[in-house]
C-alpha positions in Angstrom: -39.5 76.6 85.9 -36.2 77.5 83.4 -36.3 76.7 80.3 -34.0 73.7 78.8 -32.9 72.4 75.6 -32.8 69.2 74.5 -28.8 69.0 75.7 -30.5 69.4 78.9 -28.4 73.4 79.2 -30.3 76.7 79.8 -30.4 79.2 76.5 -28.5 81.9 76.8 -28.0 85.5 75.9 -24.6 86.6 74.2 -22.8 88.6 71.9 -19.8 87.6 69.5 -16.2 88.7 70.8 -13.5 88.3 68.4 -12.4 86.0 66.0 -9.5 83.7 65.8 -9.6 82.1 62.6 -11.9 82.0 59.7 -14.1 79.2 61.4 -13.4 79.2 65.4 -14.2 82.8 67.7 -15.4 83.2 71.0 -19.2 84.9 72.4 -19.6 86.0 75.6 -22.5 84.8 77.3 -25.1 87.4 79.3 -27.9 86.1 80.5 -30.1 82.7 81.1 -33.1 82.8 79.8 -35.7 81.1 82.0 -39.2 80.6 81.8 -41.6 83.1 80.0 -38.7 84.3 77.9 -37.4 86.1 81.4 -33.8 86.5 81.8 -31.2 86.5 84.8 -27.7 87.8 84.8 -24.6 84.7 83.6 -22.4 85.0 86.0 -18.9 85.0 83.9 -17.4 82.2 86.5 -19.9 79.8 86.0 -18.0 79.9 82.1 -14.1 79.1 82.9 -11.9 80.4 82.3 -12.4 83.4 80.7 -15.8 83.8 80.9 -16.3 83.1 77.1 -17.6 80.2 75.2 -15.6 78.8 72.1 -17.0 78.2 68.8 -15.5 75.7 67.2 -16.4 75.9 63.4 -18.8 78.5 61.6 -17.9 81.6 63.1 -18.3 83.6 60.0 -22.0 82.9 60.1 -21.9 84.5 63.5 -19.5 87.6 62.7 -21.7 88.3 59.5 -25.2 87.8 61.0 -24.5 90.0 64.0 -23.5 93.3 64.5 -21.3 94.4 67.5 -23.0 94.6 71.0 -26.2 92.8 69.4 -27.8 90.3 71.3 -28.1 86.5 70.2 -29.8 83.2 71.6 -27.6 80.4 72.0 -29.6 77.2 72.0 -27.3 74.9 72.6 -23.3 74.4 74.0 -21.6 71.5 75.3 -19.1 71.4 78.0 -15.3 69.7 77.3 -15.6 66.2 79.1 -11.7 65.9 79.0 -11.2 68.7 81.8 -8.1 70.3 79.1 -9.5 73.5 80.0 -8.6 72.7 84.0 -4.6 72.0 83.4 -4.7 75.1 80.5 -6.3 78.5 81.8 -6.4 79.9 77.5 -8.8 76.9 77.2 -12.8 77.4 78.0 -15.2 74.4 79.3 -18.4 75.4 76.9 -18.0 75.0 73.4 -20.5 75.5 70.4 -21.2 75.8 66.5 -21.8 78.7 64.8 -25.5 77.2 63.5 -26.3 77.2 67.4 -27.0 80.9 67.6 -30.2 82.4 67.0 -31.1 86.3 66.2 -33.9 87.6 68.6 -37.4 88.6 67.1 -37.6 92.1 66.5 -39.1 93.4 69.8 -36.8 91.2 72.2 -33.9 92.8 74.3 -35.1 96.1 73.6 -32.3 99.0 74.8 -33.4 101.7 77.2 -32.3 104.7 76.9 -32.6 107.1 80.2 -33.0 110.6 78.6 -35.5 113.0 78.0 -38.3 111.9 74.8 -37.2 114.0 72.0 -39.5 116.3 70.5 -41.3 114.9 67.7 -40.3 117.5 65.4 -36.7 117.1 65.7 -36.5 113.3 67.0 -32.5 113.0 67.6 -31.7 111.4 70.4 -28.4 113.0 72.7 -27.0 109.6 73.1 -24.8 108.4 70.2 -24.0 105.0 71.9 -24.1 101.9 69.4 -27.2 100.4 69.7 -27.1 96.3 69.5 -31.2 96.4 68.7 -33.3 98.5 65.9 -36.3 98.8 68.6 -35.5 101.1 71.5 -37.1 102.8 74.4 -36.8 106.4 76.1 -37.2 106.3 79.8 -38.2 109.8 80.6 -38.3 110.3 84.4 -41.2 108.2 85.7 -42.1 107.2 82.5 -41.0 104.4 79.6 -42.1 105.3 76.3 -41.5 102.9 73.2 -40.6 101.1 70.5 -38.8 103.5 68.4 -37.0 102.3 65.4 -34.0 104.1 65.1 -31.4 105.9 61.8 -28.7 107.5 62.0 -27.8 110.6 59.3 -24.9 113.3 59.6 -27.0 115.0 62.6 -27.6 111.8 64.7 -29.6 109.3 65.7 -33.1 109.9 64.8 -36.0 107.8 66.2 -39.6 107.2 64.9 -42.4 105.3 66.1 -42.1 101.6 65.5 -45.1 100.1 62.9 -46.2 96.5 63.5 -49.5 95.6 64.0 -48.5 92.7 66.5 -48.2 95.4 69.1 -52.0 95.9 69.7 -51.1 100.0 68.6 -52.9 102.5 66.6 -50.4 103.6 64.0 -47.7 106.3 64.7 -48.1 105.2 68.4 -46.2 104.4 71.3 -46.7 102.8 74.4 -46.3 105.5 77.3 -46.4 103.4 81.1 -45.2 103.9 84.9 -41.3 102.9 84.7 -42.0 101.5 88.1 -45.0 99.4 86.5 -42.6 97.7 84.3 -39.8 96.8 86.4 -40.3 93.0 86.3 -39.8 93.0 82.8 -36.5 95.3 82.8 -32.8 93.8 83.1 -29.7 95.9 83.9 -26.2 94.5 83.1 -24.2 97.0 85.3 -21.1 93.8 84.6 -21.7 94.2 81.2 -21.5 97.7 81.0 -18.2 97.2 82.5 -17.2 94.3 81.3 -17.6 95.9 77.5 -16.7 99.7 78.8 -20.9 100.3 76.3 -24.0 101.6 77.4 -26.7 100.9 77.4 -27.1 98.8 79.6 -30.6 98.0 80.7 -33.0 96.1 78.4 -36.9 95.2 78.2 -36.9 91.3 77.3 -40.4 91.7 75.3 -42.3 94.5 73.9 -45.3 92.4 74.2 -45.1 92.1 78.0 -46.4 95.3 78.2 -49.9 94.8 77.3 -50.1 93.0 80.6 -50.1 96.2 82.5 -51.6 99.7 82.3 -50.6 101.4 79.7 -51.4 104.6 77.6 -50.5 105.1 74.0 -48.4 108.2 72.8 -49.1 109.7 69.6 -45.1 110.4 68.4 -46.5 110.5 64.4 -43.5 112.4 61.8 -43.7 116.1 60.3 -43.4 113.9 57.1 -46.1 111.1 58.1 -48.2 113.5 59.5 -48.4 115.1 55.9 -48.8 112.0 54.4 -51.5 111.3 56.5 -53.5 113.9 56.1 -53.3 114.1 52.3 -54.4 110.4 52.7 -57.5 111.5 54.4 -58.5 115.1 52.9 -57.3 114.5 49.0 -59.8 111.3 48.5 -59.9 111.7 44.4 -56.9 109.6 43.0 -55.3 112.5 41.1 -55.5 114.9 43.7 -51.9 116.1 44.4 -51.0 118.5 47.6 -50.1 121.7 46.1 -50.3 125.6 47.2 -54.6 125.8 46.5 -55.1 122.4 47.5 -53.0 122.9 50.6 -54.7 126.4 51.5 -57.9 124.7 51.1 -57.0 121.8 53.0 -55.4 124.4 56.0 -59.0 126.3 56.3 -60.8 122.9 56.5 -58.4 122.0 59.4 -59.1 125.6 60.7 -62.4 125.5 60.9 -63.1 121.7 61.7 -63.6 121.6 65.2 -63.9 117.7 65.5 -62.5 115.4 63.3 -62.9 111.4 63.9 -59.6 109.7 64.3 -57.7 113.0 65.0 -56.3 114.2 67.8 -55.9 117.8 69.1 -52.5 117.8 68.9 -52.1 116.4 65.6 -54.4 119.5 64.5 -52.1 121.8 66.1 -49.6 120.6 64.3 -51.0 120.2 60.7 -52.2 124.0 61.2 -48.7 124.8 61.8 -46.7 122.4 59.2 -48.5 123.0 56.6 -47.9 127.4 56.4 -43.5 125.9 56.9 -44.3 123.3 54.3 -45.3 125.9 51.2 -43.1 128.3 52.1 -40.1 125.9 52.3 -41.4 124.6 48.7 -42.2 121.0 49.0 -45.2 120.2 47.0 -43.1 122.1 44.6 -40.4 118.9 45.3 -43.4 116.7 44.7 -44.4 118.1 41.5 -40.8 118.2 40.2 -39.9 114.4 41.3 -43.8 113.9 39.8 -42.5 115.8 36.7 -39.1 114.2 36.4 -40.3 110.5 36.6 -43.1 110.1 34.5 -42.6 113.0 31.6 -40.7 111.5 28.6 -39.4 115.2 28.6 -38.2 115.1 32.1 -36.5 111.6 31.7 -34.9 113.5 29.2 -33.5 116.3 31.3 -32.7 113.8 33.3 -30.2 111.9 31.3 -28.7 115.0 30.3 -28.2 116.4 33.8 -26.6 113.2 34.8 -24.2 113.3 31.6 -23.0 116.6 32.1 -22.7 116.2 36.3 -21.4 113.0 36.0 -18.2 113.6 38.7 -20.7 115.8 40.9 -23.2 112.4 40.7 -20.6 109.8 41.1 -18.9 111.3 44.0 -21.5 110.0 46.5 -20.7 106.7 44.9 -17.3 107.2 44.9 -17.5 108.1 48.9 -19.7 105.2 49.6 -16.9 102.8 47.9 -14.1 104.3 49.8 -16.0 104.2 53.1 -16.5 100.3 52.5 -12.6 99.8 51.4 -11.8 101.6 54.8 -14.1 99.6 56.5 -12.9 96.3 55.3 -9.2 97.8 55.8 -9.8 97.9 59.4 -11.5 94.5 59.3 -8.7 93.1 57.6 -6.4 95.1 60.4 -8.7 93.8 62.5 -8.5 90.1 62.0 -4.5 90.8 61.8 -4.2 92.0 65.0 -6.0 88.8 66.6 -4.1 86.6 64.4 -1.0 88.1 66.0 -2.3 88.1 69.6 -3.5 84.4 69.3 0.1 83.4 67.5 1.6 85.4 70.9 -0.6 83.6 73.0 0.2 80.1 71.4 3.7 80.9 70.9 3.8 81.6 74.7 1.7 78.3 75.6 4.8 76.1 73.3 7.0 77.8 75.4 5.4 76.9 78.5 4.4 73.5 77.1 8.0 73.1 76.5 9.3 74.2 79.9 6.9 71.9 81.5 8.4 69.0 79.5 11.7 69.5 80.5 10.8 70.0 84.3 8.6 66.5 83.7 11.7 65.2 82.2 13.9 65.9 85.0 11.5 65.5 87.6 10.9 61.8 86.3 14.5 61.2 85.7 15.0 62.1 89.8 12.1 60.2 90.5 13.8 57.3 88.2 16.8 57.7 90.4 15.3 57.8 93.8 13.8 54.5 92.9 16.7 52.7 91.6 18.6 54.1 94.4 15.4 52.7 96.8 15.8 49.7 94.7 19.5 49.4 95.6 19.1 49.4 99.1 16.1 47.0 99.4 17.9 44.6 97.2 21.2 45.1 99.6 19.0 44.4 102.5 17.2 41.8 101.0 20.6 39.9 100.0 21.3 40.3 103.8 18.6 39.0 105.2 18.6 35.9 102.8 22.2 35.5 103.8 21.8 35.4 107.2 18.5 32.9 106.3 20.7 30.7 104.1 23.3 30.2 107.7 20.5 29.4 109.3 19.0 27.0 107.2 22.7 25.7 106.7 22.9 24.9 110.0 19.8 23.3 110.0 20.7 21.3 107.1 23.8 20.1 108.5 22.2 19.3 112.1 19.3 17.2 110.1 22.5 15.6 107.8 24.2 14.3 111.1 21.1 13.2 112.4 20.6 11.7 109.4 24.0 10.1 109.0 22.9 8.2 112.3 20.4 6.8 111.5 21.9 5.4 108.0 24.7 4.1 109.8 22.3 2.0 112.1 19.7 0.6 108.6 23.3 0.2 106.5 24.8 -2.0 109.5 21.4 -4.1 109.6 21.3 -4.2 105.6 24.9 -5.5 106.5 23.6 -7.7 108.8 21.3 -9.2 107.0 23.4 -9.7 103.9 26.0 -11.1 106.1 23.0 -13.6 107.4 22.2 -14.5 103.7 25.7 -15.5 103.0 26.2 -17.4 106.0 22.8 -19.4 106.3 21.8 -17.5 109.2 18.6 -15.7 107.1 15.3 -16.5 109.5 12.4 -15.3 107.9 10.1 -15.1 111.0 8.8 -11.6 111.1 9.6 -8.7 114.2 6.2 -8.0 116.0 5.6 -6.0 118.1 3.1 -5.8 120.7 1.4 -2.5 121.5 -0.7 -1.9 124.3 -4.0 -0.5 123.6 -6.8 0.7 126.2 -9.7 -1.3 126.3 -12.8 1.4 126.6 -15.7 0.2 126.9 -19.0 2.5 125.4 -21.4 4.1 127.9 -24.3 1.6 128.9 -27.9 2.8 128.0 -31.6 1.8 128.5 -34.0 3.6 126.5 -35.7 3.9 122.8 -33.9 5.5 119.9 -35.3 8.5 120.7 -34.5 8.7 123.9 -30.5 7.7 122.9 -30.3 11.0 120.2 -32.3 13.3 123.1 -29.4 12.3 125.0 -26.9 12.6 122.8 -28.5 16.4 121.6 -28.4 17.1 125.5 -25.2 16.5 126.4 -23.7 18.8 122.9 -25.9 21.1 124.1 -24.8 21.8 127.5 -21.6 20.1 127.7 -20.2 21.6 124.8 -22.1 24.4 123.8 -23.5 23.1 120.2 -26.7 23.5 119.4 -27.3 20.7 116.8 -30.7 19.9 116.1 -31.8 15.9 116.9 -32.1 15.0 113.5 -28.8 16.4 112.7 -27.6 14.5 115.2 -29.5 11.2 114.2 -28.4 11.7 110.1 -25.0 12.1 111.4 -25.0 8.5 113.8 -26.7 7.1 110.9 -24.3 7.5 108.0 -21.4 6.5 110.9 -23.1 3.5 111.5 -23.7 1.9 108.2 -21.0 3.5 106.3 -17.4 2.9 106.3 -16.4 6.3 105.3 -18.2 9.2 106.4 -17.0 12.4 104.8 -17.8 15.8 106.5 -17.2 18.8 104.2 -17.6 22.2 104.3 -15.5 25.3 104.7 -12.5 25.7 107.7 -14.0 26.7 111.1 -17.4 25.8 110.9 -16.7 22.9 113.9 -16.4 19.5 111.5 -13.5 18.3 113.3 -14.9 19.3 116.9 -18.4 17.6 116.1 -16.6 14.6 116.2 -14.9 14.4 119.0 -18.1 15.9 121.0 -19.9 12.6 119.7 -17.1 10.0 121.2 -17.1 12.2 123.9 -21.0 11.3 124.5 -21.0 7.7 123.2 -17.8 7.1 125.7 -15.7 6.0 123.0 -12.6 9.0 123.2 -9.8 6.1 124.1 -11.0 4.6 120.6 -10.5 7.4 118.3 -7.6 7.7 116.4 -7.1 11.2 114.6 -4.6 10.9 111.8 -4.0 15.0 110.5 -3.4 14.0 106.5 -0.9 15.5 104.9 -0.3 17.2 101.8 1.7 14.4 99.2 0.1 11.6 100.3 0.1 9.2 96.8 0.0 5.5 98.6 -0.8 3.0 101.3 3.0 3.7 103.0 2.1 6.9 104.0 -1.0 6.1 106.1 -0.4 2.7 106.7 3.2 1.4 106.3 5.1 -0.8 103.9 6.8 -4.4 104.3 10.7 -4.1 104.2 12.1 -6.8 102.2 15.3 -6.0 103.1 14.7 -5.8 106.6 12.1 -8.3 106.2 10.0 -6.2 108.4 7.0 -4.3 108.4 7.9 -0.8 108.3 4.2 1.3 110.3 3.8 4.8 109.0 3.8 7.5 111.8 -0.1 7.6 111.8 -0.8 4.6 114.0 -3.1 3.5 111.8 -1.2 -0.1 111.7 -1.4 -0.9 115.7 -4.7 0.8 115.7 -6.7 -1.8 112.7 -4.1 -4.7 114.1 -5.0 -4.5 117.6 -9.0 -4.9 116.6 -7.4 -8.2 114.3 -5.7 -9.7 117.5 -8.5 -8.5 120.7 -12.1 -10.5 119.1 -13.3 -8.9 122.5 -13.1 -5.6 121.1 -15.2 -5.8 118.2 -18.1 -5.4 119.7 -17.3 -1.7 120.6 -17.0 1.6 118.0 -13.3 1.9 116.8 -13.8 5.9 114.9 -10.3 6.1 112.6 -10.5 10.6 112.0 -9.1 11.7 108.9 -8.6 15.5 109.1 -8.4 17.9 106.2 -8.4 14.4 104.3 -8.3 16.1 101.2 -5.1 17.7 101.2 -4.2 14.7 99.0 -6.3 12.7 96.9 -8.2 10.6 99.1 -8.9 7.8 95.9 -5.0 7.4 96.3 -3.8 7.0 99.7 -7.1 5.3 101.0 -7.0 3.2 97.8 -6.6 -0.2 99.9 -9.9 0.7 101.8 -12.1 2.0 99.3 -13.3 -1.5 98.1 -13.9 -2.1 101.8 -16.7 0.6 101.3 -19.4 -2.1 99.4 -21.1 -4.0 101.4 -19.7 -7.4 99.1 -16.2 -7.0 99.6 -14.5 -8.7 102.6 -12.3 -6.5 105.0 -9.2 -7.5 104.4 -5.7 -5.8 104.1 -2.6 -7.2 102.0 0.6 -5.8 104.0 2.9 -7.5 101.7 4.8 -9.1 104.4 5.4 -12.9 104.9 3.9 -15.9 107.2 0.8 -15.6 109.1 0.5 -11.6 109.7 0.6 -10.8 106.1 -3.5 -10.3 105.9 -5.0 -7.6 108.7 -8.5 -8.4 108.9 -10.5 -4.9 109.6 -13.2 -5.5 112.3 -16.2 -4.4 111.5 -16.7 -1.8 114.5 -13.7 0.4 112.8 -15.4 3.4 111.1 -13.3 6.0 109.1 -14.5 9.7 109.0 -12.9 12.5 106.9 -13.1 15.9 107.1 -13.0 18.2 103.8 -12.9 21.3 102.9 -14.7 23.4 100.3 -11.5 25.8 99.0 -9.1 26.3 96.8 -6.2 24.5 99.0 -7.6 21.3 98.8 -8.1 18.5 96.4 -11.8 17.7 94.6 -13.3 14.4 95.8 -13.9 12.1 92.8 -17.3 10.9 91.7 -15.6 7.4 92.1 -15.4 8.0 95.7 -18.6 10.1 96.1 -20.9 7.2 94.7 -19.1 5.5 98.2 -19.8 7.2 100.7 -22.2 10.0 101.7 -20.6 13.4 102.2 
């Protein structure tokens, strides 16, 4: 399982590049570290584009923590969610703070150096490679042996045996294992090695991880701590000081002591040996001087004076030490100049690019501008065309309906003229035109059976003669609300059969010579356009196109024909409002009002009874097309 942070990223590895500014630098990222505080190589391509990550403020904290080539722990980095870095290769997708990065403990990401172990009297190592980590380990052959804790002096790097008792180790120890044993816990960056052009470039994640094996530990204890340790341990009185007697007693003792408890053989070798090279290279005599020097108010004496009078000689380490800083901050300073200038270059050349793209966008826009005016052009051209050649036709049209037209005002002005002419001569009758129109007398289907029986019927014949599968009480609601309503409205949306339904029923009942289906139209505001209107010029009744008139005036004039179902069908009836071209008939729809019909006209024909076997049925539909039926109609009629 890898280890996330609360951004919901891995933690990585990295070390700092180079800055750009006093705040903003980029780090280069490693490795992942996953769970167990293991860690796998960062591929540089999973970190476009230039396999870095870009800190955006507090770089200095960074750059003054951490050394060159020393490892860090990012803990957190957030990619750019507005893609920049996709149309703009300088850019990077991971950015971060400064207060994100986190130094290592002192015995993570350990260096290993693959060379021989150093003697312990002269521990220099050969390499001279900048080492990002104070803790380091020698892997000699088959064998890893570590941590050291490394200085450097004018001869080299010198390593020591690393104190901490976290590390389970007798003092002045190191651990000493298989290098094949601790494999798991190694990680080589062969890509960083080339990537940076420094060794080294393998690492042990944890010094700790090594208990978990087998594991020896290596005495690797200093000529100068061994000395210390042993006047620890044979000069017990407090004011004993190691000097030549005390020393040549001290040597015999070692001599002649055959087994001492916490000693090893070869750190009796060595004190036999060290301690003959120590008096005769005059240490103690050091000791007693530096003894001597710091605690006699004579030798703080001698002091001062030696110091007045080798004042240059004294100061000149100083003076060193100052001018190796200056250069040092010199070459920072050149440092930070030259990536000044190289990010000015590299945003002087992005301006420049920015600035040819602009004017290829400009002039790529202003063709595309013209293309499309040009496209424009033509469409309008062709579009003036085709209305042209429209506008003919519908000219001609215009002027075929205008003759038409003109014929038929010729033949209403000449009876207008005629009937003026009739006024002013005396000639005026004012008996009315009618005109008799022959209507089929159908009579319904005979039956003998309960009311059961009749809708069974009725169900069967949809069924199989039609193909609609209606259930009987469907069928019986819908013969019902015919029946005793004047107005039966059918709604729903187009296609779902309300039109067919109806004539499948007069189909059944027998009655399809009696239904009258009058398609409304849209614009309907008044009686003349379903119905007719009374001419008082002509003094005739003028019958709308519907047939509505002959149909309710033929049930006035044949009593006989009462007795049968007259179905008047008004499709899409709400493609005008129904309240206003139905308005005559809409009192007709409670049960107190008599069925009559005011034409307007004169003498006896001026009142059309409605028989009471003529039903009206509309069809609606539920859209956007159509007009809402009114609650005053609604509380009519069931729907």
């Amino acid at each position: 399982m890898e280890k996330t942070k609360s951004n919901g990223v891995k933690p990585l590895l990295a070390v700092k590049d180079r800055p750009i500014s006093s705040s903003g630098g980029f780090v280069i990222p490693i490795a992942y570290e996953s769970e167990n505080y293991a860690y796998v190589h960062a591929d540089r391509y999973d970190f476009p584009n230039n396999g870095r990550i870009w800190v955006s403020s507090e770089y200095e904290a960074i750059d003054r923590r951490f050394s060159d080539y020393e490892f860090f722990r990012v803990n957190r980095y957030s990619a750019d969610d507005n893609g920049a870095y996709i149309e703009n290769p300088h850019l990077e997708k991971y950015w971060m703070r400064g207060s994100d990065a986190e130094a290592l403990k002192r015995f993570e990401m350990c260096p290993v150096i693959d060379e021989a172990l150093p003697p312990v009297e002269r521990s220099y190592l050969k390499a001279s490679v900048p080492l990002p980590n104070r803790s380091v380990f020698i892997n000699d052959a088959d064998y890893l042996y570590g941590p050291f804790e490394w200085t450097k002096d004018e001869e080299g790097i010198r390593i020591s045996a690393a104190q901490s008792p976290l590390l389970g180790l007798k003092p002045d120890h190191v651990f000493r294992v298989r290098t094949e044993d601790a494999l798991t816990f190694i990680i080589k960056f062969e890509s960083f090695k080339n990537y940076l052009s420094q060794p080294p470039v393998v690492y042990l994640f944890n010094t700790n991880f090594l208990k978990s094996i087998d594991y020896e530990q290596q005495d690797y204890i200093s000529d100068d701590r061994l000395i210390t340790w042993g006047n620890k341990h044979f000069l017990k009185a407090s004011g004993a000081r190691l000097n030549r007697k005390t020393a040549t007693e001290w040597l015999e003792a070692v001599k002649n002591l055959k087994k001492l408890t916490g000693m090893e053989t070869e750190r009796r070798k060595r004190l036999i040996r060290l301690i003959p090279e120590m008096l005769e290279a005059g240490i103690h005599q050091a000791a007693l001087i530096n003894d001597f020097l710091s605690n006699n108010p004579d030798g703080n004496g001698i002091v001062e004076q030696y110091l007045q009078d080798n004042k240059e000689k004294f100061f000149k380490e100083q003076l060193k030490n100052i001018k190796e800083n200056a250069e040092k901050e010199a070459l920072s300073i050149k440092r930070d100049i030259y990536f000044r200038r190289e990010e000015k270059a590299r945003l002087d050349k992005e301006i420049e690019e920015l600035r040819k793209k602009k004017k290829e966008e400009k002039i790529r826009q202003e063709q595309e501008r013209t293309q499309e005016l040009l496209a424009m052009e033509e469409s309008i051209k062709r579009s003036i065309q085709e209305e042209t050649k429209l506008m003919e036709l519908v000219k001609k049209k215009i002027q075929t309906e205008v003759r038409a037209l003109r014929a038929d005002d010729i033949e209403e002005k000449l009876a207008e003229m005629k009937t003026y002419l009739d006024l002013l001569n005396g000639n005026y009758t004012r008996e009315q035109e009618t005109t008799e129109t022959s209507v089929s007398n159908v009579r319904a289907k005979n039956f003998d059976g309960t009311r059961r029986d009749f809708v069974d019927k009725i169900h069967d014949y949809l069924s199989e003669q039609c193909g609609r599968n209606y259930s009987s009480d469907e069928i019986a609601n819908l013969l019902i609300c015919i029946q005793q309503s004047f107005l039966t409205i059918l709604a729903g949306p187009p296609g779902i059969g309300k039109t067919s339904i109806v004539h499948y029923l007069s189909e059944a009942l027998g009655i399809t010579e009696n239904l009258l289906k009058i398609p409304v139209s849209r614009g309907w505001t008044s009686q003349r356009d379903i119905l007719g209107y009374f001419n008082p010029l002509r003094h005739q009744y003028q019958k709308a196109r519907t047939g509505l008139y002959d149909f309710l005036h033929i049930t006035h004039t044949e009593g006989n024909m009462s007795e049968f179902s007259r179905w008047v069908l008004l499709d899409e009836a709400n493609l005008s409002p129904i309240e206003h071209y139905w308005a005559d008939f809409l009192g007709m729809c409670d049960p107190e009002d008599e069925r009559k019909l005011d034409t307007g006209s004169s003498g006896n024909g001026r009142i059309l009874h409605i028989s009471p076997c003529v039903r009206f049925i509309g069809t609606v539909n539920n859209d956007n097309t159509t007009e809402r039926l009114s609650p005053r109609l609604i509380d009519r009629v069931p729907v």
